[in-house]
C-alpha positions in Angstrom: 11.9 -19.3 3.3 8.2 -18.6 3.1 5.9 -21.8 3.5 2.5 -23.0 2.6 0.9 -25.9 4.6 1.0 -28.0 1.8 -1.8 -30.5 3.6 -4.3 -27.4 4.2 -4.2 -25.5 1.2 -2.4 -27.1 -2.0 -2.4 -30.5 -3.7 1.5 -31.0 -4.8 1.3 -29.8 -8.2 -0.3 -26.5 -7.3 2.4 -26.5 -4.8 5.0 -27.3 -7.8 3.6 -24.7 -9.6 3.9 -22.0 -6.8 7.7 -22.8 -5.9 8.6 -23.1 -10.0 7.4 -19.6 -10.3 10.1 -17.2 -9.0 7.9 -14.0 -9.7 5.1 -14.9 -7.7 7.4 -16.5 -4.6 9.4 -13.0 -5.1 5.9 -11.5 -4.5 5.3 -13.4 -1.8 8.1 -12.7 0.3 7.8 -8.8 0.1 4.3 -9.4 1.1 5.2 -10.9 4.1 7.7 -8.7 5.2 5.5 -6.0 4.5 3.5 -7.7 6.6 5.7 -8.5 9.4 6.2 -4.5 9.5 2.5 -3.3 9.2 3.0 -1.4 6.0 1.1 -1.7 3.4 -2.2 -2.2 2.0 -3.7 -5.1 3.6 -7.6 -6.5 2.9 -9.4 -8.2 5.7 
């Protein structure tokens, strides 16, 4: 399962409200496996 430092980035109810929303996480993951394969459109 995809992960965010929570101690870096997030406090714990932005991180409640990331893994409540099963769009975004959805989004997420393709993202990374785009990622993980080089395709797609990626911003630096």
């Amino acid at each position: 399962m995809l992960r965010i430092r929570e101690q870096q980035f997030v406090d714990d109810a932005e991180m409640a409200q990331i893994l409540g929303n099963d769009k975004l996480l959805k989004r997420l993951r393709t993202g990374s496996r785009q990622a993980s394969k080089r395709r797609g459109r990626f911003v630096g």
